[in-house]
C-alpha positions as a Markdown table, in Angstrom:
| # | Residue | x | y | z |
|---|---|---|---|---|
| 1 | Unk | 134.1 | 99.1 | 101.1 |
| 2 | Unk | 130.9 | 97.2 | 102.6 |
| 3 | Unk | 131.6 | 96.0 | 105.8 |
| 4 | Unk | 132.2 | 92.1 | 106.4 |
| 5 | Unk | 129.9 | 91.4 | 109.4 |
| 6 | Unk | 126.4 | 90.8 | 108.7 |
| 7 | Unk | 123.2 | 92.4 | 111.4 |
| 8 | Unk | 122.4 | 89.0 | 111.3 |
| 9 | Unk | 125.0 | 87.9 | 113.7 |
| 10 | Unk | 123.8 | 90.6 | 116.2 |
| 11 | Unk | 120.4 | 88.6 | 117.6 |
| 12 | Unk | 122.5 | 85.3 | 118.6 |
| 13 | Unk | 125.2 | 87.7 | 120.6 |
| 14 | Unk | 122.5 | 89.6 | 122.7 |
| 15 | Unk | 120.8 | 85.7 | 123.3 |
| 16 | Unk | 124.5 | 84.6 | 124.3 |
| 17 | Unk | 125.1 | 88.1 | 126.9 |
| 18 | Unk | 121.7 | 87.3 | 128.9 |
| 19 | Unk | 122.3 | 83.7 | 128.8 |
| 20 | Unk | 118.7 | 82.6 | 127.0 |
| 21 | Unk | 118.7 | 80.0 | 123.8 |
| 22 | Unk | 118.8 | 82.2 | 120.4 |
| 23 | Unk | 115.8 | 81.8 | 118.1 |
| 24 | Unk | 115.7 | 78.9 | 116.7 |
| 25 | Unk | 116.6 | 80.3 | 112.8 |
| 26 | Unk | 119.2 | 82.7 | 114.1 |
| 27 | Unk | 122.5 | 83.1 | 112.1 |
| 28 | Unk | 125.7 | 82.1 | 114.1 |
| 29 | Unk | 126.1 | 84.7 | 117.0 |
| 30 | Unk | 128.8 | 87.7 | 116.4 |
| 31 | Unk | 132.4 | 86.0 | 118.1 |
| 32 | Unk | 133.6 | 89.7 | 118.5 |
| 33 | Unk | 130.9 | 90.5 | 121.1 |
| 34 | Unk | 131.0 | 87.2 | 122.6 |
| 35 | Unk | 134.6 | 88.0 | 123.4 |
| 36 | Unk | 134.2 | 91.4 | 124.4 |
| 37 | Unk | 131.4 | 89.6 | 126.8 |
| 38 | Unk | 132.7 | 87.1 | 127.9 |
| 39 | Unk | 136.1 | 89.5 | 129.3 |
| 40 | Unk | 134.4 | 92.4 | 130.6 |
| 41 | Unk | 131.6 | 90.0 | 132.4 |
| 42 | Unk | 134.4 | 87.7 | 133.4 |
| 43 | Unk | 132.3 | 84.5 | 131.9 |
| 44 | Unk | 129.4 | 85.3 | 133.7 |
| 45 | Unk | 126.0 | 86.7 | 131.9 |
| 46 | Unk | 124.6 | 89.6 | 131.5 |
| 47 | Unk | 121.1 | 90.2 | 133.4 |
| 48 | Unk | 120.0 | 93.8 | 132.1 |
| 49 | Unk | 120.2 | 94.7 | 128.5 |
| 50 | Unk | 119.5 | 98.4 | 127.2 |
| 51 | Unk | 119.2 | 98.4 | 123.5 |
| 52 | Unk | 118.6 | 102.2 | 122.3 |
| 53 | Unk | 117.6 | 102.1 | 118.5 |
| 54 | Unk | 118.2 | 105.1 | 117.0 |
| 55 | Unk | 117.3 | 105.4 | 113.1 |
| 56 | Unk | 119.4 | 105.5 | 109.7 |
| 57 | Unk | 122.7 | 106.9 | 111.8 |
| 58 | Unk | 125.2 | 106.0 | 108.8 |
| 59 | Unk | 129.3 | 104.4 | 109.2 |
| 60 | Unk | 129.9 | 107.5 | 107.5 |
| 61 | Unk | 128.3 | 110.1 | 109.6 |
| 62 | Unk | 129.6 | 108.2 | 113.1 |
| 63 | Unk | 133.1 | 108.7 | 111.2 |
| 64 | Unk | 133.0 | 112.3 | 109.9 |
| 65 | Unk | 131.0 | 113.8 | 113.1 |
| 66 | Unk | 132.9 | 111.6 | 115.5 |
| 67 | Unk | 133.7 | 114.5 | 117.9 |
| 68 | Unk | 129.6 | 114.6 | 118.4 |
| 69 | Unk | 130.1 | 110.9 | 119.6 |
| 70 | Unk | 133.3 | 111.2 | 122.3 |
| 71 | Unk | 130.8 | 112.1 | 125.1 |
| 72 | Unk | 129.8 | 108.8 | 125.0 |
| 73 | Unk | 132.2 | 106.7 | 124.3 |
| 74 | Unk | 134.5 | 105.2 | 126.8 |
| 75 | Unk | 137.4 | 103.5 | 126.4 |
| 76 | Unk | 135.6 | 100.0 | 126.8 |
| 77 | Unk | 133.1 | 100.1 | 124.7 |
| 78 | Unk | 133.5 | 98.2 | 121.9 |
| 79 | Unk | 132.5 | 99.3 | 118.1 |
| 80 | Unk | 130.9 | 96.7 | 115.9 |
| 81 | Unk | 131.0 | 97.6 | 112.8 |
| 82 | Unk | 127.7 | 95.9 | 110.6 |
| 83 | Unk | 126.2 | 95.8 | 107.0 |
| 84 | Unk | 122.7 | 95.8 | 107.6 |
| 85 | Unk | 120.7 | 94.0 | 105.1 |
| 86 | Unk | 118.5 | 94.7 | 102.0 |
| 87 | Unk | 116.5 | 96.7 | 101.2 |
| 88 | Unk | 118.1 | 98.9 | 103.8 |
| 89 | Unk | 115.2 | 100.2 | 105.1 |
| 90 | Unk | 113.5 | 100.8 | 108.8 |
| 91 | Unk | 111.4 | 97.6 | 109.8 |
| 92 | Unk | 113.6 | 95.0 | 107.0 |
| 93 | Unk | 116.5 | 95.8 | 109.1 |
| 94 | Unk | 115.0 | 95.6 | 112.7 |
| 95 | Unk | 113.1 | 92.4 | 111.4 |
| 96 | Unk | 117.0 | 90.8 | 110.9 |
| 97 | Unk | 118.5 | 92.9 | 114.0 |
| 98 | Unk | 116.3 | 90.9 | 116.2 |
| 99 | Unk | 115.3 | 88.0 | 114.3 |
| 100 | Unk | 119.0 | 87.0 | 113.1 |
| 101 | Unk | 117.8 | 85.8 | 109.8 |
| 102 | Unk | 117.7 | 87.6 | 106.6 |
| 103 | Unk | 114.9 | 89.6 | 105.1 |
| 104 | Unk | 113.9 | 86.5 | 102.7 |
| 105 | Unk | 113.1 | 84.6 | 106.2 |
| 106 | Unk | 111.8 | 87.3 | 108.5 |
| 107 | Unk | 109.2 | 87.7 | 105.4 |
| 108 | Unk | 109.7 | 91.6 | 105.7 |
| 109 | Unk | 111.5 | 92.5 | 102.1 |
| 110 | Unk | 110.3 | 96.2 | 101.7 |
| 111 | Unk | 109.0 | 99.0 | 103.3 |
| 112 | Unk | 105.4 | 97.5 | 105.3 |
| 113 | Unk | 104.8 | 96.6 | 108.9 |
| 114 | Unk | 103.4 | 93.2 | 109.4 |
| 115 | Unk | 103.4 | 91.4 | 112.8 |
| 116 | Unk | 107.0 | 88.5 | 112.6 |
| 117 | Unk | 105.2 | 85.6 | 113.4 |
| 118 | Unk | 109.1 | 83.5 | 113.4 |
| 119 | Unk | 110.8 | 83.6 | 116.4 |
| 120 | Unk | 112.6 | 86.5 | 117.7 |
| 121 | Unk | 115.2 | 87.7 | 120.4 |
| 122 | Unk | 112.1 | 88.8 | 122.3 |
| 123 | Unk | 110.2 | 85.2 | 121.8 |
| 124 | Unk | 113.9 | 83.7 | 123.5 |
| 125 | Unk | 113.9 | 86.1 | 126.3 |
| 126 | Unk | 110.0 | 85.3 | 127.1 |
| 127 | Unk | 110.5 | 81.6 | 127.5 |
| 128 | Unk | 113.3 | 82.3 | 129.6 |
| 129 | Unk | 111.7 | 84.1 | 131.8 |
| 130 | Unk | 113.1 | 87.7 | 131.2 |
| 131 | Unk | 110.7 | 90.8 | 131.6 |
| 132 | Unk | 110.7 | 92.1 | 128.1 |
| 133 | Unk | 109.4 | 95.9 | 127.0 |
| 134 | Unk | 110.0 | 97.6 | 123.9 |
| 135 | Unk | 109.1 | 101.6 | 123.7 |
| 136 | Unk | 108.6 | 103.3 | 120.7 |
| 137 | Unk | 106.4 | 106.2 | 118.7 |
| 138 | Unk | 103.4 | 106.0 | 116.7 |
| 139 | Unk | 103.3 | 103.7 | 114.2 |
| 140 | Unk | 107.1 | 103.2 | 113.8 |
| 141 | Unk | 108.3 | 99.5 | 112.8 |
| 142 | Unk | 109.2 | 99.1 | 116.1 |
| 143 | Unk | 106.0 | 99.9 | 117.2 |
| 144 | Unk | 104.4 | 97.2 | 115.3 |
| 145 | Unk | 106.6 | 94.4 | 113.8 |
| 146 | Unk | 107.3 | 92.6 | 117.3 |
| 147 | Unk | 103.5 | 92.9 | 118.6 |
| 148 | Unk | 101.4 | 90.1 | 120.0 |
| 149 | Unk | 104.1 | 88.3 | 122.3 |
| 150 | Unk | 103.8 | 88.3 | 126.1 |
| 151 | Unk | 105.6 | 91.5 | 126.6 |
| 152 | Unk | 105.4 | 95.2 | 127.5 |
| 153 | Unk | 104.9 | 97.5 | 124.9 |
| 154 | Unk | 104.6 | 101.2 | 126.0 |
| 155 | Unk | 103.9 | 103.4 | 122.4 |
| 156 | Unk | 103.7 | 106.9 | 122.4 |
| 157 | Unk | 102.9 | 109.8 | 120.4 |
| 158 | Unk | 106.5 | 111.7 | 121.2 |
| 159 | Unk | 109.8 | 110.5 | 121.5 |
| 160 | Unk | 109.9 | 112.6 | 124.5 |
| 161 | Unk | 107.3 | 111.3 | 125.8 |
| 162 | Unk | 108.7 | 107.4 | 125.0 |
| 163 | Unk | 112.4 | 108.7 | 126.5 |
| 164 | Unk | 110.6 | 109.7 | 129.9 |
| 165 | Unk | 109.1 | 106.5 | 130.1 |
| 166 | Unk | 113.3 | 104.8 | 129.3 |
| 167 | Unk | 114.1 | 106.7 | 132.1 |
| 168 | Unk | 110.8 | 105.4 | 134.4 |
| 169 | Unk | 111.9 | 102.1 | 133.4 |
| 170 | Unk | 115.6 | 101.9 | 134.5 |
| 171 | Unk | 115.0 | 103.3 | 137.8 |
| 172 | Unk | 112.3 | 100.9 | 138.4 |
| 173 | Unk | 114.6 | 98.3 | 137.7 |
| 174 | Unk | 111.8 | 95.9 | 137.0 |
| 175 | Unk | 113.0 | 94.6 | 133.4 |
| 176 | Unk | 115.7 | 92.6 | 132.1 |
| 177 | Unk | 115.7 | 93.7 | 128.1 |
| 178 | Unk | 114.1 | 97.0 | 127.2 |
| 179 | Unk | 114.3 | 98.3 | 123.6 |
| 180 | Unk | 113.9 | 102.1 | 123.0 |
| 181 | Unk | 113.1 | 103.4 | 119.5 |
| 182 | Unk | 114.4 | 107.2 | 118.8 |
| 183 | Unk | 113.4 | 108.4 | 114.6 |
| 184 | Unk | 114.2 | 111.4 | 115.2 |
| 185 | Unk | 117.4 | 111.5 | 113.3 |
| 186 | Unk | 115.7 | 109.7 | 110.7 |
| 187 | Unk | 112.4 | 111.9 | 110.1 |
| 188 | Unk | 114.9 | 115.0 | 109.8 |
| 189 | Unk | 117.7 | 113.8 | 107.5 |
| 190 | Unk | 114.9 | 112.6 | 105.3 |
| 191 | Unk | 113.4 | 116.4 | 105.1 |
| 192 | Unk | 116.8 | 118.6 | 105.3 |
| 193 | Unk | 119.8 | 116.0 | 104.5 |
| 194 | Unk | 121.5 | 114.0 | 106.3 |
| 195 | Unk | 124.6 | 116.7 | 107.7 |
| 196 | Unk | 121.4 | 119.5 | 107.9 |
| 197 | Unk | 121.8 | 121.5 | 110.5 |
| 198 | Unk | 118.4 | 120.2 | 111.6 |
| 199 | Unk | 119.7 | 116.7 | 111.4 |
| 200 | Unk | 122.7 | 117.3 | 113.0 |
| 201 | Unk | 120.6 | 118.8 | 115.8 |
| 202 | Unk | 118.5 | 116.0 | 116.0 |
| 203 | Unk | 121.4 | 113.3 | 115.9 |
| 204 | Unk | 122.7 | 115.4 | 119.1 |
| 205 | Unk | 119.6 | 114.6 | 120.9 |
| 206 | Unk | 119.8 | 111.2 | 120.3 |
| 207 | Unk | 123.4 | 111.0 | 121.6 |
| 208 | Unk | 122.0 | 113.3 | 124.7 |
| 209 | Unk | 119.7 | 111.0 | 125.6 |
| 210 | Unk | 121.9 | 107.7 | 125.2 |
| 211 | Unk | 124.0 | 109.5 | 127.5 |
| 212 | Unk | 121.6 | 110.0 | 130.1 |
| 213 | Unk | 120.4 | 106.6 | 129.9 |
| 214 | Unk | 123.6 | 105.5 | 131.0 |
| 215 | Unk | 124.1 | 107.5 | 133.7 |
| 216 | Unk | 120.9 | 106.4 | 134.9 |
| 217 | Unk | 122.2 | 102.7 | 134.2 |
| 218 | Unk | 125.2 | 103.0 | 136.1 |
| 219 | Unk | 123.1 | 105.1 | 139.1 |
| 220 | Unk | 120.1 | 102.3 | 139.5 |
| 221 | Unk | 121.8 | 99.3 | 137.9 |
| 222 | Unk | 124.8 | 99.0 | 140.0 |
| 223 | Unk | 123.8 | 95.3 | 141.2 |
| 224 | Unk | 123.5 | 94.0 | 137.3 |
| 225 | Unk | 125.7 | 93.1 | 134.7 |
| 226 | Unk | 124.4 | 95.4 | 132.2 |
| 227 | Unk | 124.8 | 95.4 | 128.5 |
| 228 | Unk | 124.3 | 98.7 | 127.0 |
| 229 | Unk | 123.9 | 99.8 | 123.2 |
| 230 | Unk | 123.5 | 102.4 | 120.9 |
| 231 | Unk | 122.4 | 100.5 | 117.6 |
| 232 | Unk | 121.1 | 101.8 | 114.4 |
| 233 | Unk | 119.3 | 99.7 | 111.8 |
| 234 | Unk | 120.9 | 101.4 | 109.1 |
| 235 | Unk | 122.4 | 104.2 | 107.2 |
| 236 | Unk | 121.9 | 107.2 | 104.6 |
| 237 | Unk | 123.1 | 109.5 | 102.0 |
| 238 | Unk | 122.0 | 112.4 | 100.4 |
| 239 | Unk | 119.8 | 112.7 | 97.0 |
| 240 | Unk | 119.3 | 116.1 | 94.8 |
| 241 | Unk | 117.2 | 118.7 | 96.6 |
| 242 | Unk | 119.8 | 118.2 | 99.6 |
| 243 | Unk | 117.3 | 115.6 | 101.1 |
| 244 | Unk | 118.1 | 112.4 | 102.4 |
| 245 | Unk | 117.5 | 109.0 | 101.9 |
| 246 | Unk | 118.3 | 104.9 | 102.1 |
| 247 | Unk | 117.1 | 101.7 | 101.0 |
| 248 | Unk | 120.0 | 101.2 | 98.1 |
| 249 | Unk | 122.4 | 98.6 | 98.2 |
| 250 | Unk | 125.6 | 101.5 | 98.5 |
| 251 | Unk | 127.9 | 101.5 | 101.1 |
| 252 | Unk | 126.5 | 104.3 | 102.5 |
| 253 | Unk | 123.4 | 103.0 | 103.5 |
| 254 | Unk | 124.6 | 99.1 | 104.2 |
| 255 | Unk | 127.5 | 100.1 | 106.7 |
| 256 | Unk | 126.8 | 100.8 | 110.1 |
| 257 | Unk | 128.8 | 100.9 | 113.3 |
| 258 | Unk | 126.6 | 99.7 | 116.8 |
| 259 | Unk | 128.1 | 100.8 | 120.0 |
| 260 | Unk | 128.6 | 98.1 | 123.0 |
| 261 | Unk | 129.5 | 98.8 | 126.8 |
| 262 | Unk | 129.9 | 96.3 | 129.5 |
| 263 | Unk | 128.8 | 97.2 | 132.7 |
| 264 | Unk | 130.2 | 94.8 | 135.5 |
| 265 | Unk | 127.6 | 94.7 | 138.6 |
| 266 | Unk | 128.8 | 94.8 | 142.2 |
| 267 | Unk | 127.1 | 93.5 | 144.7 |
């Protein structure tokens, strides 16, 4: 079954939990996170947001390796469960996660890189005065689809090179929103399969590192109301040759399941 709740909804809700106005196209934002935000902040706003981007981590691979997952899950964090959008690939998907429009608006409908010139959640958060980075690899969609906006943009050629410089960031404690992009799971699943050992391997890193971002988080953020998450853009399944692969419009590659925690500041 393809999940109900659209990626769209995503970009208004992260607007709504740091308090700035939501592009000006962006779909209605997600009631479930608004909820979750406005109990665990007791009404008030978020001022730090961690976004950690991990790629093509499927609905069905969160279920069937959840064990992997219980380090970092806590009892409050909430589970959105999403269908991303079409064609379910890398910077389509990230286009909608943080435009809040559709691929047909976002003007990304296939597997290229151009610059977003509509606005984004990174566009909201400049004109309302929030300290904005986004860290990434290469020439990864991150990397380039959200370029040319008065922002930090730290690029590297490793991802542990662009996970150092995650951790640099939050104990600076200098920016509001930072996005990190991890492809690691991606790259792998594409060569070996998506339940590879070698993918596996590499989907333990990236729930390594997520969990020492938030320790970090909760050790030099202790003053913020903090919005952590661990959000894919999309999901995968296997093709013949044991490889892997996504951009259909199947349920494994449309159903995704972000992961949300509240952290209250105290002063």
């Amino acid at each position: 079954m393809i999940n109900k709740t659209s990626l769209d909804s995503l970009c208004g809700g992260l607007a709504y939990a740091i308090g700035v106005l939501p592009p000006s196209l962006a779909a209605e934002a997600n009631q479930d996170l608004i909820k979750y935000l406005d109990a665990s902040f007791k009404n008030e706003k978020a001022d730090r947001i961690f976004m950690y981007n991990p790629d093509a981590i499927a609905q069905w691979i969160f279920e069937k390796y959840y064990n992997m997952f219980t380090p970092i899950i806590k009892p409050t964090d909430l589970k959105l469960p999403f269908c991303t959008v079409m064609p379910s690939v890398t910077p389509v998907c990230f286009g909608t996660m943080y435009t809040g429009v559709k691929p047909e608006i976002h003007g990304i409908k296939g597997y290229v890189k151009p610059v977003i010139t509509i606005e984004t959640i990174f566009d909201s958060l400049i004109k309302g005065g929030k300290k904005v980075a986004i860290i990434s690899t290469g020439k990864d969609s991150m990397s380039l689809i959200f370029l040319n906006r008065k922002m930090d943009y730290f690029i590297f050629d490793t991802i542990d090179e662009a996970n150092r410089k995650a951790k640099e960031l939050i104990i600076q404690d200098e920016y509001d929103f930072i996005a990190l992009y991890n492809g690691n799971y991606d790259s792998t699943m594409h060569k070996f399969g998506p339940e590879s050992e070698e993918a596996l391997l590499a989907l333990e890193h990236n729930i390594n590192a997520y969990n020492e971002f938030a320790a970090l988080i909760e050790k030099h953020w202790k003053s913020h109301n903090t919005l952590l998450g661990f959000a894919m853009d999309h999901g995968c399944h296997e093709i013949d040759g044991g490889c892997g692969s996504h951009g259909l419009d199947m349920e494994e590659d449309l159903n995704i399941v972000h992961l949300y925690r509240a952290i209250k500041g105290s002063l």
